[in-house]
C-alpha positions in Angstrom: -14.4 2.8 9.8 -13.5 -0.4 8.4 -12.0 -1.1 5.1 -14.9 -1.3 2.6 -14.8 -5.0 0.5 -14.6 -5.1 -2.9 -15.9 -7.4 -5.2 -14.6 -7.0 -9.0 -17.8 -9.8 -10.9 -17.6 -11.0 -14.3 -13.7 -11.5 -15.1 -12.6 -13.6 -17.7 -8.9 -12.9 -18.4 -5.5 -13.5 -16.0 -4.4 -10.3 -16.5 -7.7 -8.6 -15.2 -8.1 -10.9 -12.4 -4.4 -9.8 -11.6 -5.5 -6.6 -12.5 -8.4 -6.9 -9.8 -6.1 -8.1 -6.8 -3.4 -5.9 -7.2 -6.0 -3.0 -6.9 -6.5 -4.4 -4.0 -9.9 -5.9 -4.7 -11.3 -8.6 -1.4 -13.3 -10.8 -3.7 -13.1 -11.7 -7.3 -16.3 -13.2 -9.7 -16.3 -15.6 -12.4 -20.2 -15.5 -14.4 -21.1 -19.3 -15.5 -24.3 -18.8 -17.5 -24.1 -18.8 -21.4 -26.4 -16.0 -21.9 -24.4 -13.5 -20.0 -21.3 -11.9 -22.5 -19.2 -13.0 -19.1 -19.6 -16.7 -19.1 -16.5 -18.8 -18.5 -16.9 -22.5 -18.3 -15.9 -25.0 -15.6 -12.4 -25.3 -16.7 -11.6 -21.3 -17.2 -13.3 -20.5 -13.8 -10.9 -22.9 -11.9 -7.7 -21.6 -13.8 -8.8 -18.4 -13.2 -10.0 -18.7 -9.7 -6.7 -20.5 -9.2 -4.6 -16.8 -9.9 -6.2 -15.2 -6.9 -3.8 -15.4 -3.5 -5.5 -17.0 -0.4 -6.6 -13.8 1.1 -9.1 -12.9 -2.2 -12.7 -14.6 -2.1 -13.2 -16.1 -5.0 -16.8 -16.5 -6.5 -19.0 -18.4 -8.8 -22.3 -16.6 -10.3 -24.6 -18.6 -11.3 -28.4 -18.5 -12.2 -30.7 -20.9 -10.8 -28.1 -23.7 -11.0 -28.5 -27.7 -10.2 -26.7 -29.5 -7.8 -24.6 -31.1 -11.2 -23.5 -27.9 -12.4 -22.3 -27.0 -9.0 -20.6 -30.0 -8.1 -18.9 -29.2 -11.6 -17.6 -25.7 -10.2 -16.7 -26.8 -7.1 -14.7 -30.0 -7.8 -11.1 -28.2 -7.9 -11.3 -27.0 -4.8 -10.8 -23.3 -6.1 -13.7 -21.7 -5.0 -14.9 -19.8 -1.7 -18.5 -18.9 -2.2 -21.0 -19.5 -4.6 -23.3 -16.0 -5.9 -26.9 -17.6 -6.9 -28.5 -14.5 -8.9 -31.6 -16.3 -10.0 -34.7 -17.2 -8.1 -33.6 -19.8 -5.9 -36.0 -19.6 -2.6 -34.8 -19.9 1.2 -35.1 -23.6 1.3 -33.2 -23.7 -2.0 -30.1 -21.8 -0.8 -30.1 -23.9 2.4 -29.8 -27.2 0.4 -26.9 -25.7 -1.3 -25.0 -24.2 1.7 -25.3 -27.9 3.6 -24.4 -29.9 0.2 -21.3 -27.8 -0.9 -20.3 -26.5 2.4 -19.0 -23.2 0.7 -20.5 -19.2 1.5 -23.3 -19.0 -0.3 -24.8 -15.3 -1.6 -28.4 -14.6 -2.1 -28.7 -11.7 -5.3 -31.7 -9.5 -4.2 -33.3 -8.1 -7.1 -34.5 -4.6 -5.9 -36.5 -1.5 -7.5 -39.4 -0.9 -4.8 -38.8 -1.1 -0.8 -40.9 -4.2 -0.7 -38.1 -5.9 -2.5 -35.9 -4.9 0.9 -38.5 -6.2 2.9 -38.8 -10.0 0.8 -34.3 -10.2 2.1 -35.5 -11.1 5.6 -36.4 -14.5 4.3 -32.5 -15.2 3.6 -31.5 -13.8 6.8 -29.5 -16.5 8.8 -30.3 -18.7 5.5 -27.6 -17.5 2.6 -24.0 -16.1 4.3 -24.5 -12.9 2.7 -27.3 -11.2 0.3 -26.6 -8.6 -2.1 -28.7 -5.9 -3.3 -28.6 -5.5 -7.3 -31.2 -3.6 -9.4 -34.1 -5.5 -10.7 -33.9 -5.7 -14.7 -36.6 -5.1 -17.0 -39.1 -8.2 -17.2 -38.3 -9.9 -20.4 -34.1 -9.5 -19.6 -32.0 -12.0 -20.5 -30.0 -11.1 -17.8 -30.9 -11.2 -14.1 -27.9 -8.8 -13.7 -24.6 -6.8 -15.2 -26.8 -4.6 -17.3 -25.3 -1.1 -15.4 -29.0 -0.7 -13.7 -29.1 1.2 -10.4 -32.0 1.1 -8.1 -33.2 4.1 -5.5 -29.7 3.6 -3.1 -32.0 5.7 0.0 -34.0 2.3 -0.1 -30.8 1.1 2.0 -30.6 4.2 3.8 -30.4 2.9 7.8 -30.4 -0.9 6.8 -29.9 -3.2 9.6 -29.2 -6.6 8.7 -27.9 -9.3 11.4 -25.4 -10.6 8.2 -23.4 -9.3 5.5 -24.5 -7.7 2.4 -23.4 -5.5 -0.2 -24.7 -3.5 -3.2 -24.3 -3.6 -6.5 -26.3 -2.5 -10.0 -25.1 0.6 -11.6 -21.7 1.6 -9.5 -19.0 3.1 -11.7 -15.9 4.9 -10.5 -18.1 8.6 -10.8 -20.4 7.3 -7.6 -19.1 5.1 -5.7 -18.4 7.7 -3.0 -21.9 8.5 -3.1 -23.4 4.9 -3.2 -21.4 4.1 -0.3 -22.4 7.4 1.7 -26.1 7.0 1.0 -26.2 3.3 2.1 -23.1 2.3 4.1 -22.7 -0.7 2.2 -19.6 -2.6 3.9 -19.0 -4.4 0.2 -19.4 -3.0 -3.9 -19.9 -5.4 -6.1 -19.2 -4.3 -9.4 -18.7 -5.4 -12.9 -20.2 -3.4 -16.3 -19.0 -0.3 -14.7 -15.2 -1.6 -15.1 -15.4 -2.6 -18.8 -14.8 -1.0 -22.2 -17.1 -2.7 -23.8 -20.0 -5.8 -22.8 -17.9 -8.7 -21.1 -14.3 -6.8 -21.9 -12.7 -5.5 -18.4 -10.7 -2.7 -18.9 -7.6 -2.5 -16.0 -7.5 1.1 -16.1 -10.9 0.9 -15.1 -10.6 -1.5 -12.0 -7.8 -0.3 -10.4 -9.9 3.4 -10.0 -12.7 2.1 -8.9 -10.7 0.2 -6.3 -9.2 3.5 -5.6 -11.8 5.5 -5.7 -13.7 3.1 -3.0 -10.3 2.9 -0.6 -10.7 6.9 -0.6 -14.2 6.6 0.9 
């Protein structure tokens, strides 16, 4: 079985991003949008973007951005993919992928199987999608609220592209999250933290464990 990616979201310090790639963590993610207790703006996201080696993906989340805001992110050259978590549609994502020629993820809100089904309209669209829980209508956050959804919904999933799952994983399941949907990347962030925004490195480095053991 191949080495299951992980993708630490929401850092905002150099010692958890260190903290994050030393645990051996694939992917890193930096949260620009001012409601979320994560936000970093333009200039923290490159310095810390800029800590991660070569071999770590770094990421920018973002909620239904403009092309300003991204050409903003991406000017330093530190970034490998941009994460839109907000309600941008197929042709949406496309126009992004061809302006900023970077990996872009499509954020899947999920709580019913139909919300599975509505993915196939990124397939061969965004670079990867990833499955989150749907939050409450009314949230000011589309995501990092420590929500789960029904994990069987992914149960057999057969996608012609990457994906991963995240919404609710903490260091107590990710052996089952990963058993019940074969998910080849965990995307976590509330579930490494003492407290909303504030990563804890004890935190990261067993989830990162706990996910190499799988």
């Amino acid at each position: 079985m191949s080495r299951i990616a992980i993708k630490i979201c929401g850092l905002s310090t150099s010692d958890t991003v260190g903290a994050a790639v030393r645990a051996g963590a694939s992917h890193v993610g930096f949260v620009h949008f001012r409601k979320s207790p994560r936000h970093v703006d333009v200039g923290q996201m490159q310095s810390l973007a800029a800590i991660a080696p070569a071999h770590v993906e770094r990421v920018a989340v973002v909620v239904d951005p403009d092309d300003d805001m991204l050409a903003a992110l991406t000017a330093g050259g530190m970034l490998s993919a941009i994460q839109l978590h907000g309600k941008e549609s197929p042709d949406r994502v496309a126009a992004i992928r061809r302006r900023f020629g970077l990996s872009v993820w499509k954020a899947i809100s999920v709580k019913t199987r139909a919300d599975i089904a509505a993915a196939d309209a990124y397939v061969g669209i965004a670079d990867r999608l990833l499955f989150d829980a749907k939050t409450p209508d009314g949230a000011a956050l589309p995501g990092g609220m420590g929500l789960r959804f029904d994990w069987t919904l992914l149960r057999g999933l057969a996608l012609p592209m990457p994906w991963g799952l995240s919404g609710g994983l903490g260091i107590g399941n990710a052996a089952d999250a990963i058993r019940i949907t074969d998910a080849p990347l965990v995307d976590i962030s509330s579930g490494v933290e003492s407290a909303p925004g504030i990563k804890d490195v004890d935190k990261i480095m067993a989830f990162c464990k706990a996910v190499a053991q799988c």
